[in-house]
C-alpha positions as a Markdown table, in Angstrom:
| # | Residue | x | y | z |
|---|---|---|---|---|
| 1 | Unk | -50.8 | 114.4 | -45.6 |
| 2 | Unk | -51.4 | 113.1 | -49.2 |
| 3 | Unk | -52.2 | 109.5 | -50.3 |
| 4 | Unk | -48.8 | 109.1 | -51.5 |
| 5 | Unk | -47.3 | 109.7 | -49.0 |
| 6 | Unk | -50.0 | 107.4 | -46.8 |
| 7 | Unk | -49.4 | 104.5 | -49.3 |
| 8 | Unk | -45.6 | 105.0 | -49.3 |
| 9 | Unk | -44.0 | 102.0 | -47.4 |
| 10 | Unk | -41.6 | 102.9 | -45.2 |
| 11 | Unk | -38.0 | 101.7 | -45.9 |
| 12 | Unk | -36.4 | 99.2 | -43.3 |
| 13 | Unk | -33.3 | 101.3 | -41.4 |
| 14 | Unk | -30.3 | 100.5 | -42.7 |
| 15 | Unk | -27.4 | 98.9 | -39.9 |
| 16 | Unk | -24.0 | 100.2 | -39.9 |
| 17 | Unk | -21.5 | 98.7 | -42.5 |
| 18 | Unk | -19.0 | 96.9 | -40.6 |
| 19 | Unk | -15.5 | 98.6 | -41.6 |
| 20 | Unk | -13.9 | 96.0 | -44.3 |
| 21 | Unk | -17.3 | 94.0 | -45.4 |
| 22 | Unk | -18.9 | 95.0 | -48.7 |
| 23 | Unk | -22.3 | 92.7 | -48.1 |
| 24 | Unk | -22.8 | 94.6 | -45.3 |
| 25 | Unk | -23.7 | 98.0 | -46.5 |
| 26 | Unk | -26.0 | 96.6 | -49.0 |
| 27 | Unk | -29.9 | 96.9 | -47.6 |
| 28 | Unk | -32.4 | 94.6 | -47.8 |
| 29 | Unk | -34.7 | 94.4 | -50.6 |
| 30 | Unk | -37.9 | 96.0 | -49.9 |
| 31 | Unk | -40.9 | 94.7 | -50.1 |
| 32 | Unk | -43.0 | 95.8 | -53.5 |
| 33 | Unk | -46.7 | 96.1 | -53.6 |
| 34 | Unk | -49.1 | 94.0 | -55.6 |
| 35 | Unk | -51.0 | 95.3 | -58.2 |
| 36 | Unk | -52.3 | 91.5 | -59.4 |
| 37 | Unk | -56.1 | 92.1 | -59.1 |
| 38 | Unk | -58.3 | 89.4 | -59.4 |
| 39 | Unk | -60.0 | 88.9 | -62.4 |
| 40 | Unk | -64.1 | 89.0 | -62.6 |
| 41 | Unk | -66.2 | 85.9 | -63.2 |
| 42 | Unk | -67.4 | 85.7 | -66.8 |
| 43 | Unk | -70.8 | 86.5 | -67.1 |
| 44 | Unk | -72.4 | 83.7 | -69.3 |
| 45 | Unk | -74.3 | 85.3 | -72.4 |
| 46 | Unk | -77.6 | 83.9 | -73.9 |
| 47 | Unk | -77.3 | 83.0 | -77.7 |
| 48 | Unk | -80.2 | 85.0 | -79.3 |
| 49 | Unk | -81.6 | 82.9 | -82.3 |
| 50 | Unk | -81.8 | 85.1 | -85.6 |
| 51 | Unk | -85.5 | 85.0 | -87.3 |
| 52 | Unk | -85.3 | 84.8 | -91.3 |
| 53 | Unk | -85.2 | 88.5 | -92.7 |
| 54 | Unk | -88.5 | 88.2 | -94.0 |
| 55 | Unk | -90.3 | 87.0 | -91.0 |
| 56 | Unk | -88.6 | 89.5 | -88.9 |
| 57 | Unk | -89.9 | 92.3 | -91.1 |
| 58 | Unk | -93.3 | 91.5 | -90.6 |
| 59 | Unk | -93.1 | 90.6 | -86.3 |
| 60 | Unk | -91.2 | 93.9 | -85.9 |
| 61 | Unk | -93.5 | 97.2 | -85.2 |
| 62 | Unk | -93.1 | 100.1 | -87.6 |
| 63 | Unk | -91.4 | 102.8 | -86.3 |
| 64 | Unk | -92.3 | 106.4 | -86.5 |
| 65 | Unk | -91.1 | 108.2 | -89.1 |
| 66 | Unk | -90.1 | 110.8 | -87.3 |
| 67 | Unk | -87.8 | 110.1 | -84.8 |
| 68 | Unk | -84.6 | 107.9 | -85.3 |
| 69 | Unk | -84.5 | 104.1 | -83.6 |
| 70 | Unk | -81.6 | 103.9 | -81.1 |
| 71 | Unk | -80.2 | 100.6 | -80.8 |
| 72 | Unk | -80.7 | 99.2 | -77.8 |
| 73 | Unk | -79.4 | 96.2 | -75.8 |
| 74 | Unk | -81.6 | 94.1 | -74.0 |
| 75 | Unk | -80.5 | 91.5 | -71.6 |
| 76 | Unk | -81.5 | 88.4 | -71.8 |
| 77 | Unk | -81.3 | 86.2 | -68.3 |
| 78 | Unk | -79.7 | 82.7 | -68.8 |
| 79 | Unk | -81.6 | 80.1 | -69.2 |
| 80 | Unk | -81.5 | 77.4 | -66.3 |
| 81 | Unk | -79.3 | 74.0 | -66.6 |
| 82 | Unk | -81.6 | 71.4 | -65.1 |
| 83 | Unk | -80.0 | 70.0 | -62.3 |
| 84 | Unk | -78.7 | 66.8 | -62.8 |
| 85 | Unk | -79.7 | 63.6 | -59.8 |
| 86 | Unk | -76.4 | 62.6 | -58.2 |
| 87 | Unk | -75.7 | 58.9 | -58.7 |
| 88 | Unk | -76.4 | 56.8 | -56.0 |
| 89 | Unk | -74.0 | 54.6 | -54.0 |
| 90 | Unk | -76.3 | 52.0 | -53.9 |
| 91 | Unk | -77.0 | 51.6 | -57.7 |
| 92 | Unk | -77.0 | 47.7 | -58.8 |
| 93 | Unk | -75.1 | 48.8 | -62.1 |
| 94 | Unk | -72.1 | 50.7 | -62.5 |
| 95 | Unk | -70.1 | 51.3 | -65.7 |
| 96 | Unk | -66.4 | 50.5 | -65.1 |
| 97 | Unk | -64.0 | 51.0 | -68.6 |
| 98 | Unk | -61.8 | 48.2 | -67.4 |
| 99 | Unk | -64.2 | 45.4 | -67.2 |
| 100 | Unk | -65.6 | 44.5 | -70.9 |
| 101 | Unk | -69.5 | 44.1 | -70.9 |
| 102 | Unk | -69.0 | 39.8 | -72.0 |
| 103 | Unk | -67.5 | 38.9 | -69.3 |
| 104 | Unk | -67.9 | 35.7 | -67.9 |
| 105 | Unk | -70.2 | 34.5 | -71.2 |
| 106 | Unk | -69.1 | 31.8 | -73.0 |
| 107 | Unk | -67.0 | 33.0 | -76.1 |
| 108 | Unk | -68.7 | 30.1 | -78.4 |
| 109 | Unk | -72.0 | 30.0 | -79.7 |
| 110 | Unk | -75.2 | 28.3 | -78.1 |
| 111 | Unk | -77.0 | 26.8 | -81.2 |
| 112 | Unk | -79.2 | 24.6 | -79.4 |
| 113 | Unk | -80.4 | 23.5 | -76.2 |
| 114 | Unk | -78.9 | 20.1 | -77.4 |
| 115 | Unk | -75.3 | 21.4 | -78.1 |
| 116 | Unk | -75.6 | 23.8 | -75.1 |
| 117 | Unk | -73.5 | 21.0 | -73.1 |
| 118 | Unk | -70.7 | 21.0 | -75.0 |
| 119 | Unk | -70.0 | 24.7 | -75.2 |
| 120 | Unk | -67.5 | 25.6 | -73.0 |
| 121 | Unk | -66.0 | 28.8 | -72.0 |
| 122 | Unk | -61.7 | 29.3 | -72.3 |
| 123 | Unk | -61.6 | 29.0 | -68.8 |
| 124 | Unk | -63.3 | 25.7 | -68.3 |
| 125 | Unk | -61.9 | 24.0 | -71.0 |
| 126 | Unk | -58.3 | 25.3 | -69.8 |
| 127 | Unk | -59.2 | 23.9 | -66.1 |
| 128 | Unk | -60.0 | 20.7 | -68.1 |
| 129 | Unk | -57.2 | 19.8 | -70.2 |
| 130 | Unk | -54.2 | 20.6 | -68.2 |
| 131 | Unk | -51.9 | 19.2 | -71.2 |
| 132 | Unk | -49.7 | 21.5 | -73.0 |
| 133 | Unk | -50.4 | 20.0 | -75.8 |
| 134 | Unk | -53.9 | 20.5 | -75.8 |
| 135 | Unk | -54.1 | 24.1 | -74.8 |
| 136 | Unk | -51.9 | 24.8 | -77.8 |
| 137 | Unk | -54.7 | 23.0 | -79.7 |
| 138 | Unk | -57.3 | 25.3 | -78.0 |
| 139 | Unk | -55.3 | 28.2 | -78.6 |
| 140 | Unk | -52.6 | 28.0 | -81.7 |
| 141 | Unk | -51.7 | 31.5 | -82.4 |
| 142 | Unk | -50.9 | 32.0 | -78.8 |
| 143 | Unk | -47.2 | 32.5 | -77.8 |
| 144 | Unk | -46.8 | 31.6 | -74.5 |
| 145 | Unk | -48.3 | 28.0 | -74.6 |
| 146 | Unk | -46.9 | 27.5 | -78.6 |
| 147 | Unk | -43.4 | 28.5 | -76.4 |
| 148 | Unk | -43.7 | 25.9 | -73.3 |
| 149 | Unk | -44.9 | 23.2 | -75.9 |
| 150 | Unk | -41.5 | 24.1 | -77.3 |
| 151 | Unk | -39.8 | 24.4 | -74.2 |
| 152 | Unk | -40.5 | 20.8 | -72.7 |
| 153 | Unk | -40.4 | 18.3 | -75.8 |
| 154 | Unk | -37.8 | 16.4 | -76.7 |
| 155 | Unk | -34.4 | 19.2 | -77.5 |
| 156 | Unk | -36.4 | 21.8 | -76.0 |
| 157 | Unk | -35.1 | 24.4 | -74.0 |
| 158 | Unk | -35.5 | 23.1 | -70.5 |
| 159 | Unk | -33.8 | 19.6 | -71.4 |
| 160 | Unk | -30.6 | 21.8 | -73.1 |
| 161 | Unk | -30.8 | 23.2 | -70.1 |
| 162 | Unk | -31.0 | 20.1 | -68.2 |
| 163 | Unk | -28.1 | 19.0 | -70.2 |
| 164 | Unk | -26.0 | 22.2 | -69.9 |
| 165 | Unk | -26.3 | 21.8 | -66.2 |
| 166 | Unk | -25.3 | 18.2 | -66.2 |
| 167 | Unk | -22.9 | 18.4 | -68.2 |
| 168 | Unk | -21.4 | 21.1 | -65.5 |
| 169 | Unk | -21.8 | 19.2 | -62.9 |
| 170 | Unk | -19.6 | 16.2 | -63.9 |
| 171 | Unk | -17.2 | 18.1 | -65.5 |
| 172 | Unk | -16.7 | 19.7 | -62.2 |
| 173 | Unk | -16.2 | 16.6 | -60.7 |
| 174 | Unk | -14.1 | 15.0 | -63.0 |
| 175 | Unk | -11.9 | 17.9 | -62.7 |
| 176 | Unk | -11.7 | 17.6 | -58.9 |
| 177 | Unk | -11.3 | 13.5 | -59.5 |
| 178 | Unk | -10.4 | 12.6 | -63.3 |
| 179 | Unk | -11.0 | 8.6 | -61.9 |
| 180 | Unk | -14.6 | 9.6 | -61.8 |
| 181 | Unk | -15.2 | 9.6 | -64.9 |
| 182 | Unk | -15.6 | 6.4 | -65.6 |
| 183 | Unk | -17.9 | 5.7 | -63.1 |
| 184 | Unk | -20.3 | 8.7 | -64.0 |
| 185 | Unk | -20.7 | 7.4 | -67.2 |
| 186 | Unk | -20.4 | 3.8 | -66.4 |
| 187 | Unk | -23.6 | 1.5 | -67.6 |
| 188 | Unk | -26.2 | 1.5 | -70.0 |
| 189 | Unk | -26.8 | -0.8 | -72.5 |
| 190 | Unk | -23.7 | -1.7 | -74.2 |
| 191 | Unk | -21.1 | -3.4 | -72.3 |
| 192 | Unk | -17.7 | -4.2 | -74.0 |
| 193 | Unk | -15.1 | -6.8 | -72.7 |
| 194 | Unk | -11.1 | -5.8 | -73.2 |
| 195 | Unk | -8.9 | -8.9 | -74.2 |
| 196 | Unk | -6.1 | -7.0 | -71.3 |
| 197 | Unk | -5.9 | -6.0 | -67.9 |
| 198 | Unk | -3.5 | -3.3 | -68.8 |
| 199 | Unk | -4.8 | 0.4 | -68.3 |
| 200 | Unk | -2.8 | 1.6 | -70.8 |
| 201 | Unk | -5.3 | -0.2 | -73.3 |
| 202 | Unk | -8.5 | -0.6 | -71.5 |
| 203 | Unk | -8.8 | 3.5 | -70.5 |
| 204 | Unk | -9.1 | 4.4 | -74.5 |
| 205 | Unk | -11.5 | 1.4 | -75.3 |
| 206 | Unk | -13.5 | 2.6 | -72.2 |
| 207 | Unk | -13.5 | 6.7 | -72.9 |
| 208 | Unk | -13.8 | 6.0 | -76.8 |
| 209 | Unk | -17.1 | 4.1 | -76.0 |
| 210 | Unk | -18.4 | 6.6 | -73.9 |
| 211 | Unk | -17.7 | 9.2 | -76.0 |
| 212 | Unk | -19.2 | 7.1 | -79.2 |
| 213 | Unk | -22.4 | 5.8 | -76.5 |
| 214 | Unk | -22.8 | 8.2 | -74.0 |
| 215 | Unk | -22.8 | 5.0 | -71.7 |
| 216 | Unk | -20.6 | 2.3 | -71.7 |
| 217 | Unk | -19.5 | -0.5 | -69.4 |
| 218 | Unk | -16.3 | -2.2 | -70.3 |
| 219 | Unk | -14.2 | -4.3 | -68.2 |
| 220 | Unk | -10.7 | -5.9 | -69.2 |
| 221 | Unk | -9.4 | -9.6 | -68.8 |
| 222 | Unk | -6.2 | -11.1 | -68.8 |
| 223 | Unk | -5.4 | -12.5 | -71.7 |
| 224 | Unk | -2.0 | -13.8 | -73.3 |
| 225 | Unk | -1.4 | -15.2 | -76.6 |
| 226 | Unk | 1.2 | -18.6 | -77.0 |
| 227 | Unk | 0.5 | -18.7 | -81.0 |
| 228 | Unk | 3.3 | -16.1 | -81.8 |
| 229 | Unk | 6.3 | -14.3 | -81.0 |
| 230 | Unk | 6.5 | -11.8 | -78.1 |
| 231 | Unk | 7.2 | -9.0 | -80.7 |
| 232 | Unk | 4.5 | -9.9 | -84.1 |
| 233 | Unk | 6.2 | -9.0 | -87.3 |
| 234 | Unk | 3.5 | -8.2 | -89.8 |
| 235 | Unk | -0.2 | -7.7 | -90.3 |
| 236 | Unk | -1.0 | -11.4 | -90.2 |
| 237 | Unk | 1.0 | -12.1 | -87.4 |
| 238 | Unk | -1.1 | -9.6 | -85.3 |
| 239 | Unk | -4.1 | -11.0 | -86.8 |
| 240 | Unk | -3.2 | -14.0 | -85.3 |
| 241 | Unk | -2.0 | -12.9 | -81.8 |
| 242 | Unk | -5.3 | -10.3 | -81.3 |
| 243 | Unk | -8.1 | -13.7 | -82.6 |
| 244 | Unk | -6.0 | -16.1 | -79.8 |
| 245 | Unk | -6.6 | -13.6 | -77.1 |
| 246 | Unk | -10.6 | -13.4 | -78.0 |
| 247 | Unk | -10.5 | -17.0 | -78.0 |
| 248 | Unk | -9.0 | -17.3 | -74.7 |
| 249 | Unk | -11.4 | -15.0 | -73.3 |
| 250 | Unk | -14.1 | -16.4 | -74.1 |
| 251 | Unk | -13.2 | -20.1 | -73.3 |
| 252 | Unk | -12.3 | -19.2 | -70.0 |
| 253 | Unk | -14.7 | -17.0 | -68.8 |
| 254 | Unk | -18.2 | -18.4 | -69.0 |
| 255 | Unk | -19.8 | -15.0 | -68.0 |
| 256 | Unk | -18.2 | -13.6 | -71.4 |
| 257 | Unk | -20.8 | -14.7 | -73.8 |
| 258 | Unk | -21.1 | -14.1 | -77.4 |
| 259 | Unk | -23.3 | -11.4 | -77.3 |
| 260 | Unk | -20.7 | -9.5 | -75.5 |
| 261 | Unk | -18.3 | -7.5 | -77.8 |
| 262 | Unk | -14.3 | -8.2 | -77.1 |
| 263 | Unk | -12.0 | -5.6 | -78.5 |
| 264 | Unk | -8.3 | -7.1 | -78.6 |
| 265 | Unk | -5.3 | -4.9 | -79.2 |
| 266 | Unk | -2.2 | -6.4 | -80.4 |
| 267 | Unk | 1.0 | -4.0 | -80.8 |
| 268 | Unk | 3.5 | -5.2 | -84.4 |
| 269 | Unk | 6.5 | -3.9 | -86.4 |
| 270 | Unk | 5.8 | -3.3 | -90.0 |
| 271 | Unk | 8.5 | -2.7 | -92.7 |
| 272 | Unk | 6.5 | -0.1 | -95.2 |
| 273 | Unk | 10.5 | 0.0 | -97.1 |
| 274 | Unk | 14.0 | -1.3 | -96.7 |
| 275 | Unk | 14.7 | -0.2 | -93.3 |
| 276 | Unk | 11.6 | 1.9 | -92.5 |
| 277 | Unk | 10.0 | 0.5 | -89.9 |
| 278 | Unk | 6.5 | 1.2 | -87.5 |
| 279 | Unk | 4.9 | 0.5 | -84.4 |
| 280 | Unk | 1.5 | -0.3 | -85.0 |
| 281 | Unk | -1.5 | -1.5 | -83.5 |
| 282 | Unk | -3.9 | -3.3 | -84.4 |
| 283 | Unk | -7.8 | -3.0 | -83.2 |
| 284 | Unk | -10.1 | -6.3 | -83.7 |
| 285 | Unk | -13.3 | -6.3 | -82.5 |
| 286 | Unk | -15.7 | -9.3 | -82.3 |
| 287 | Unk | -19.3 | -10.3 | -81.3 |
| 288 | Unk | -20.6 | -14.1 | -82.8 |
| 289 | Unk | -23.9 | -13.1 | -82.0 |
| 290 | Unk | -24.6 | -10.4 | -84.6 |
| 291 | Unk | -22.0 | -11.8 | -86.9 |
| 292 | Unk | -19.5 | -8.6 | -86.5 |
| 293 | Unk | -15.7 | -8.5 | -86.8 |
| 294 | Unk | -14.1 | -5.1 | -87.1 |
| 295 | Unk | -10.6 | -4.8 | -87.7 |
| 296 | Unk | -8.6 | -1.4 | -87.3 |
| 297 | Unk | -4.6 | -0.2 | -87.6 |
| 298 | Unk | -3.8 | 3.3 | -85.6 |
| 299 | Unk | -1.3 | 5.0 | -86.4 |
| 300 | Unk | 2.1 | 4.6 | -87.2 |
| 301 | Unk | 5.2 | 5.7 | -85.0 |
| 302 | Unk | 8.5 | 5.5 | -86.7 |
| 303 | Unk | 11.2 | 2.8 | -85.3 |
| 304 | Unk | 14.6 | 2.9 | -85.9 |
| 305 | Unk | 16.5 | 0.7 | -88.0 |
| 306 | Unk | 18.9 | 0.7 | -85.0 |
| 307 | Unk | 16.4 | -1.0 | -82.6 |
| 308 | Unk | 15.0 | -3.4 | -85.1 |
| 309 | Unk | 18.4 | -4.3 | -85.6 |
| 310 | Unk | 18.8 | -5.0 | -82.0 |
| 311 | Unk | 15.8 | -6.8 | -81.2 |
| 312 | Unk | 16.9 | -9.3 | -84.1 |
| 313 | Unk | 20.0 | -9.8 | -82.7 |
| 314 | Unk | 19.2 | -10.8 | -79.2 |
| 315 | Unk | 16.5 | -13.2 | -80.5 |
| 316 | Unk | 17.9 | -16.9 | -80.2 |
| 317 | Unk | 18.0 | -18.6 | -83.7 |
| 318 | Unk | 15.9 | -21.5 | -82.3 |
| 319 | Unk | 13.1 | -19.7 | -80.9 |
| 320 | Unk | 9.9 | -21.1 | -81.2 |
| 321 | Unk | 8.5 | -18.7 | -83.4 |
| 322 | Unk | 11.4 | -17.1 | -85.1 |
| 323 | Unk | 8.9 | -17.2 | -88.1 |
| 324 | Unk | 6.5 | -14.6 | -86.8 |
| 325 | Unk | 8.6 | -12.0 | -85.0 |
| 326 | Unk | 11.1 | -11.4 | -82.3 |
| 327 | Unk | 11.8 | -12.7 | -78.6 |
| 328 | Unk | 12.9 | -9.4 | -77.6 |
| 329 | Unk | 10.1 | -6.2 | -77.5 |
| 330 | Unk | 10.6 | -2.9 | -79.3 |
| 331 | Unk | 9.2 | -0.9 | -75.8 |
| 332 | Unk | 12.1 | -2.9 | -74.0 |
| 333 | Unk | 14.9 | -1.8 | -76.8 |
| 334 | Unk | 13.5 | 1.6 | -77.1 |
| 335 | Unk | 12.9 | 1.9 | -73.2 |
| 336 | Unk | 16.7 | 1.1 | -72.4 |
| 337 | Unk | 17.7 | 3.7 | -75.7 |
| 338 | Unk | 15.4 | 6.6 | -74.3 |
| 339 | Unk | 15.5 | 6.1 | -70.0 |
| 340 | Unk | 12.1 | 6.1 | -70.1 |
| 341 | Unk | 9.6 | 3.3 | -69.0 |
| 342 | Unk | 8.5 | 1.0 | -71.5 |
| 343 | Unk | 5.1 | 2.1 | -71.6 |
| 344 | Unk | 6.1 | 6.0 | -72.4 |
| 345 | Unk | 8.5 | 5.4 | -75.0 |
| 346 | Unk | 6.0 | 6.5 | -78.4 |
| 347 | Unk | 5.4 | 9.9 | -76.3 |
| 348 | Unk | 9.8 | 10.4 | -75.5 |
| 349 | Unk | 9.8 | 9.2 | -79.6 |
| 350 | Unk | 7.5 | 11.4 | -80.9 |
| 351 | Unk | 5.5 | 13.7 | -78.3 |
| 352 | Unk | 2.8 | 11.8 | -79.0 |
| 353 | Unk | 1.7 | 8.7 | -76.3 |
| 354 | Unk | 0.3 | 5.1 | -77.1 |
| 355 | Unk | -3.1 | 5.8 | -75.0 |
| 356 | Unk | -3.6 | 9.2 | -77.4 |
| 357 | Unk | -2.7 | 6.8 | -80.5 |
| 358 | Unk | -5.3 | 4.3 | -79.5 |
| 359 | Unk | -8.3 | 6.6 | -78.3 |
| 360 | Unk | -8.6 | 8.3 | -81.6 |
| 361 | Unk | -8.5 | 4.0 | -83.3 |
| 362 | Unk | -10.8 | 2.9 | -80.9 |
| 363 | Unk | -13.0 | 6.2 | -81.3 |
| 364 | Unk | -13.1 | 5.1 | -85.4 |
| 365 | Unk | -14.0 | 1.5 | -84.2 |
| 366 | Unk | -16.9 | 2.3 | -81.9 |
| 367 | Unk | -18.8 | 4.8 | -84.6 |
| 368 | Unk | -18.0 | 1.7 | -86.9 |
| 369 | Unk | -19.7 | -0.9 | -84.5 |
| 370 | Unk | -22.3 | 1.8 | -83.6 |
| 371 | Unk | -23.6 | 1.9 | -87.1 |
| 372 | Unk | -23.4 | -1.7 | -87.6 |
| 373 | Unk | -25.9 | -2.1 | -84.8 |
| 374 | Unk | -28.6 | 0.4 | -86.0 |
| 375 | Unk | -28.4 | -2.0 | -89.4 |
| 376 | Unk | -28.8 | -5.0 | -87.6 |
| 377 | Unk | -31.8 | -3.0 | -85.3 |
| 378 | Unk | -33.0 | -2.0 | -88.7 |
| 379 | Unk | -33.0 | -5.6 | -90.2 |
| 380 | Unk | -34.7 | -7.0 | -87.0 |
């Protein structure tokens, strides 16, 4: 038998094709032989110096003249890499890339065995001023502590934060409960008296001041005014009414004392032509003690002729103080004209209501009043 046929791998037997399935009469693959052979280790060669031509001339014999010179090869043995001590385990030193060589020394120079008690290392002197503001000293072109000094002083990021969340917080609850809200921002330092007990004039005064202070207590008191008609006609006449309810206040309740600002609202019809007539209102606002008196109109809401008209007509001609307006009230004429209470009769008018009408006066006289007191602050 020959070699090839003693090297020839016999093929695996074939099964019978099932009738119908095409895999089946396919064989399986055979297995093929490996001719990969494994490659020799490189034999290291020596690097033989070259001698200058000259010097080799004279070192090498003559040759006989006779017979040819063969090259020849000769080999040259390796020579031996000196073996090189293993490191041991217990060596005191050890180089490590990741740990710099100063580690641990101070960063600032030692000039003299005198100064050598100041000089500090970062870390010490980091361990002994704790304050933000000194570590930015220490270190001013750092970020991270140039940020935190940023972050906590005054309008830095955490107190916008603080605020933000605050500011969530009660508008939450004065969602839930809208009476809250004067309670949460209830106190302070300015506290403000309201020459009324009716809401429909002390919830403006109280929001505007909050809104103009932040903080605000103010309080109303009943006050009513026997120096003029029910219904003032004119600027002067409302003057008038608005000063008696201040002076009321203030003479009868001894814990109202002049260094408590009283805001007085007093409503009046003004004719601006012949048969063009307004609601107004009209915002005074006094404190003795700084010497301030603020006076403020809001705006106007057309009457008509009709109910001015009416109001005239049921006041008796020997009222009391004919001179300065009517016995009967516009809200009362315009309440029974519209169905609507008397209260609620600019909002049926116009859309717009008395409280929205005041808030944005007494807004303007608060940042009035405001600014007044940083002059006085200033003067003191």
């Amino acid at each position: 038998m020959s070699n090839n046929e003693k090297k020839r791998i016999p093929d695996a037997p074939v099964p019978a094709a099932a009738p119908g399935n095409l895999l089946s009469s396919v064989a399986p693959p055979s297995q093929l032989p490996n001719f990969v052979m494994s490659s020799p280790a490189p034999v290291p060669v020596a690097v033989v110096p070259q001698l200058p031509p000259q010097l080799a001339a004279t070192l090498a014999p003559a040759p006989p003249a006779s017979e040819p010179i063969a090259p020849t090869s000769v080999p040259i043995a390796p020579a031996p890499i000196p073996a090189v001590p293993a490191m041991q385990s217990d060596s005191p030193e050890r180089f490590c890339p990741a740990i710099p060589p100063s580690k641990g020394e101070p960063m600032l120079s030692i000039r003299s065995p005198e100064d050598s008690q100041t000089t500090q290392s970062p870390d010490s002197m980091s361990d002994s001023m704790s304050d933000v503001d000194k570590l930015g000293d220490i270190m001013p072109g750092s970020g991270i502590f140039t940020w935190v000094k940023g972050a906590v002083s005054s309008g830095g990021i955490l107190q916008r934060v603080a605020e933000k969340a605050k500011n969530s917080v009660d508008s939450m609850i004065t969602t839930l409960d809208p009476q809250m809200k004067e309670y949460l921002n209830s106190g302070g330092d300015v506290n403000v008296v309201v020459a009324s007990d009716k809401d429909v004039k002390i919830s403006p005064v109280r929001e505007a001041f909050q809104i103009v202070f932040g903080k605000a207590t103010v309080t109303g008191y009943e006050a009513q005014s026997d120096v003029t008609a029910a219904q003032p006609v004119g600027y002067a006449a409302a003057y008038a009414a608005a000063k008696q309810r201040i002076a009321h206040i203030r003479s009868a309740y001894t814990e109202v004392h002049n260094n408590i600002p009283i805001v007085a609202i007093e409503g009046f019809l003004h004719e601006a032509v012949a048969d063009r007539w307004y609601a107004i209102d009209l915002l005074v606002l006094s404190q003795p003690s700084l010497g301030i008196e603020l006076q403020l109109q809001s705006q106007g809401c057309p009457v008509p002729a009709a109910a001015v008209a009416a109001a005239r007509a049921n006041t008796p001609e020997h009222y009391a103080h004919i001179q300065t307006g009517f016995s009967v009230t516009v809200p009362s004429v315009m309440a029974d004209s519209l169905q609507v209470p008397h209260t609620q009769w600019h909002e049926a008018s116009t859309g717009v209501s008395r409280r929205e009408l005041l808030l944005l006066a007494v807004r303007s006289l608060a940042g009035s009043y405001k600014k007044l007191l940083a002059v006085s602050a200033a003067e003191i």
